[in-house]
N, C-alpha and C positions, 0 to 999 in steps of 0.2 A: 504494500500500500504506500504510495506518494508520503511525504511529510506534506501536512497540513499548515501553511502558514502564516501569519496573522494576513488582514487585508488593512494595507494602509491609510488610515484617514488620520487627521489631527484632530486631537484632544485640546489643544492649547500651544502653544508658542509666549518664552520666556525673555523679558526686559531685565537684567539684571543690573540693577541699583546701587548696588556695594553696602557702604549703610548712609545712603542718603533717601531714602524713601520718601521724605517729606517732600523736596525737589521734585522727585522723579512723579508723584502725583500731581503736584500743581503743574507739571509740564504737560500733562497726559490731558489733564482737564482741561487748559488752556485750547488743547487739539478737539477738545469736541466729545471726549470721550465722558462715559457717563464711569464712574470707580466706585466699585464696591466699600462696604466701612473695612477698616484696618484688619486684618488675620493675621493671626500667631498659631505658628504651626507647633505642631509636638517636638518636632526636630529642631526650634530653635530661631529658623527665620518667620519671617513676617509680608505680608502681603498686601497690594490690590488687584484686585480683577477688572476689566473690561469685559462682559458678558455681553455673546454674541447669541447666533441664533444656535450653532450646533458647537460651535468652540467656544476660545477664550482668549484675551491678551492676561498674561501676569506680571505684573512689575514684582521683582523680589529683593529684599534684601536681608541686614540684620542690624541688629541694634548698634554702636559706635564701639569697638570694644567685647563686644562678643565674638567668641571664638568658635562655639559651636558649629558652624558650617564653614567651614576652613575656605571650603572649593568657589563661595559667593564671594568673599575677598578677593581671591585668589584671580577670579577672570576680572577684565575690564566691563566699563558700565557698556551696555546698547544689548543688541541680540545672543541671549547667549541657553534659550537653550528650545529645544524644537521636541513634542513631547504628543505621541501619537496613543489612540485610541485603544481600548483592550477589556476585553469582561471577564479576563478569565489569569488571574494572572500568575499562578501556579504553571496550568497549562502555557501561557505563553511563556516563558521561564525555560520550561523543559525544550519547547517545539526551540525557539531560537538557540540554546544548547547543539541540541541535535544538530541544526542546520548551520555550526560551525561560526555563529556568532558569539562574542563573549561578553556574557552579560554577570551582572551583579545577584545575589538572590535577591528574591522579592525584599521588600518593606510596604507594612503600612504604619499609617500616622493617623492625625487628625487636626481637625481647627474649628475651635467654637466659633457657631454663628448666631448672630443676636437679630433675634428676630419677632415681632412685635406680641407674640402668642410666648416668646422669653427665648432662653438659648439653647440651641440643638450644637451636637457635633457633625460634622462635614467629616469623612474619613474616605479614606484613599489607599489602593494598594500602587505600588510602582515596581518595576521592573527595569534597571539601567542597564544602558551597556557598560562597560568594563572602560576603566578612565582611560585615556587617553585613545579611544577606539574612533573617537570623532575631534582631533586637534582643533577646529573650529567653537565647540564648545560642548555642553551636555544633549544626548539623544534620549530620550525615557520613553517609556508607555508606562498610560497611567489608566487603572481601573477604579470608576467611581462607584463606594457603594453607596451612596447617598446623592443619587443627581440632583433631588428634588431642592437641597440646600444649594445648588450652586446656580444651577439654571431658570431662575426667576426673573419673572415677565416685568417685575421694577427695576431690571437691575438691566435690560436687554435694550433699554432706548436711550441712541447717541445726538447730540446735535448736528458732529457730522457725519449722521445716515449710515454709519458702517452695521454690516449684518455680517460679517464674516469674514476669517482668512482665506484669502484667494492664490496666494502664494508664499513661500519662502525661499530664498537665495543666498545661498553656502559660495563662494567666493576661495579658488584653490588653484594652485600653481599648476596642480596635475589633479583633476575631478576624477580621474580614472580609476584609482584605487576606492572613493567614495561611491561610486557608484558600484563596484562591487561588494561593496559591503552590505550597500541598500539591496542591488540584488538579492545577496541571503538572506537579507530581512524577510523579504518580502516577495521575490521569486522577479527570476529574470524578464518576466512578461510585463512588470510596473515599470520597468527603468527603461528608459529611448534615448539614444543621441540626438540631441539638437546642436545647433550650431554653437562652438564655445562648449559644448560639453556634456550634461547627460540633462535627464529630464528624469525625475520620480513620478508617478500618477500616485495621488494621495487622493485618494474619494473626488470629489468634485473642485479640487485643488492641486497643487504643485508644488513640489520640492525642485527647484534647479539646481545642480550641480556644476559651476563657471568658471572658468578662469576668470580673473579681475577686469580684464579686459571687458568682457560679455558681459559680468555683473554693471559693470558704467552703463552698457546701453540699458539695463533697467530702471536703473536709479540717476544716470547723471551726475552732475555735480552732485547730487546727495546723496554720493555712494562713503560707506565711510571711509577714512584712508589706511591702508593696510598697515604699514608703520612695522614695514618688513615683515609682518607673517605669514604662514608660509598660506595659510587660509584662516578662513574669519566668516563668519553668518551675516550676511549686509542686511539685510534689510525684509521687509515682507508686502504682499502686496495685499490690500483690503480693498471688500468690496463694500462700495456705499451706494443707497437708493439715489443718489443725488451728488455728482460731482458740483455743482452748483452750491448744494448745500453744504457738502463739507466744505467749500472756497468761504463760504459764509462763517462757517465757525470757527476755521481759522484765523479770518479776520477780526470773529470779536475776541479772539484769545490774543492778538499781536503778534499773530504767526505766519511768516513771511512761507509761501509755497511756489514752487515752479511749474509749468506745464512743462508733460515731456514726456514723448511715445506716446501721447492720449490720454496721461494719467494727471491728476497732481500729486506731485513728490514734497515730502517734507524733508529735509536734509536730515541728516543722522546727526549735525550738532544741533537742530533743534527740539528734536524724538530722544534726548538721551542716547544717544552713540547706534541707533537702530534707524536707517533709512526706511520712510513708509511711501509707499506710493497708492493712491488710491483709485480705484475705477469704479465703475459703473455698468 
C-alpha cells in the first residue's frame, strides 16, 4: 500500500516579533488588520492573531528577557514561520517519518481565551520538522483541537478586506533542495517548476520556492533584503475583497503602498520585516 500523505493546505503563517509585540500590533493594525486580545501560550510566548476565513496571520513573540523560546530571539523580526494544516497528529508524525522527512515529536500546548461567557483554553497539537530542515525559518503542522476558540466570526473582519492567504514566498540561492523536501512532505505531484524555481500547490494557495531574483518580481522594492543569507521567507500574498479598500486602510493607518504586478505591496520595513502584497 502507497504511504499516505498529508495534503497541503495552510493553517497559518508566522510574523515573528522578537519581544517587541506591542510594535508589531500597532503596525499590523495600522495595515487594516483586525488582532485578536493578547495570548500567552503554555510554552512561554505570546500572541496576536489576524483571523481569516480558513487560516490565520500570527505575530509572535516573548516577553523582554524571557528565555523560554530561545529559537523566537534567535530569528530576525518579519516572516518566519509557514505552518500547514493536520487532524491527526500522531499519524502525521509517523506518515512524515516514514517518508524520510525529519521531524520533531508531536507537542501540545495551550492558550487561554477570554471570552464574554469567561475563559476557555485554545489547545493545539504540532508536529515540526527537525531545526534547521528549512534554513529560511520554522515549517510546522498544526492540529487544532479546539477551532471553535480561534475561528470566530468577530474576530474575521478587516478594514483592509483581507479573507485569506493567497501565497507565500521562501527566497533561496538554490530552491532545488526545498523543493525536495516539500516533495516528501507532501508527494511529488504538489510541487511544479515555474520560472525562478519550484511552485508548492497548498489547497487553494501557494508556496513559491525562488531565487531572490524571482522573489523581487513579487514583491518589488518591498522585497526584504537578504543581508547575505543564503535564503529567507519574503513575504506573503493576501487576498482582499477590495484592493480599493485595503488602499483605503492603508491610508488611514499612514501606510505608504506601491502598485506592482496588479497587486499593492507593502514593503517589508513597513509589515515588520515581512513583504505583503495584496490582490483581489
Amino acid at each position: 500500500m502507497s504511504l499516505v500523505l498529508p495534503v497541503p493546505t495552510f493553517d497559518h503563517v508566522v510574523v515573528n516579533a522578537r519581544d517587541r509585540l506591542d510594535a508589531a500590533a500597532d503596525t499590523y493594525r495600522r495595515l487594516g488588520f483586525t488582532l485578536t486580545p493578547r495570548g500567552y501560550h503554555t510554552l512561554g510566548s505570546m500572541n496576536h492573531l489576524a483571523i481569516f476565513g480558513t487560516d490565520y496571520l500570527e505575530l509572535i513573540a516573548v516577553r523582554p528577557g524571557d528565555a523560554s523560546r530561545p529559537e523566537v530571539m534567535a530569528a530576525r523580526e518579519g516572516l518566519n514561520g509557514l505552518v500547514f494544516g493536520m487532524e491527526d497528529a500522531a499519524r502525521t508524525e509517523a506518515v512524515l517519518r516514514e517518508a524520510g522527512v525529519p521531524v520533531s515529536p508531536f507537542m501540545q500546548f495551550s492558550r487561554p481565551v477570554e471570552l464574554p461567557s469567561g475563559a476557555e483554553d485554545a489547545a493545539f497539537r504540532t508536529v515540526h520538522l527537525a531545526p534547521g530542515s528549512v534554513p529560511a525559518g520554522r515549517v510546522y503542522f498544526c492540529q487544532h483541537l479546539t477551532r471553535h476558540l480561534v475561528w470566530r466570526d468577530e474576530w474575521r473582519h478587516h478594514a483592509n478586506g483581507t479573507v485569506g492567504v493567497a501565497g507565500a514566498v521562501i527566497a533561496a540561492a538554490d530552491p532545488a533542495p526545498l523543493a525536495a523536501l516539500f516533495g516528501r512532505m507532501f508527494g511529488a505531484a504538489a510541487v511544479h517548476p515555474v520560472a525562478g524555481g519550484f511552485r508548492v500547490v497548498v489547497g487553494l494557495a501557494t508556496l513559491d520556492l525562488l531565487t531572490e531574483t524571482a522573489a523581487r518580481d513579487v514583491f518589488g522594492a518591498g522585497t526584504p533584503a537578504d543581508d547575505g543569507r543564503e535564503s529567507f521567507m519574503a513575504g506573503l500574498v493576501l487576498r482582499t475583497t477590495s484592493l480599493d479598500r485595503a488602499a483605503q486602510a492603508f491610508a488611514a493607518g499612514g501606510v505608504t503602498a506601491a502598485s506592482h504586478a496588479g497587486r499593492l505591496v507593502v514593503p517589508a520595513e513597513a509589515a515588520f520585516g515581512a513583504a505583503l502584497a495584496f490582490q483581489d
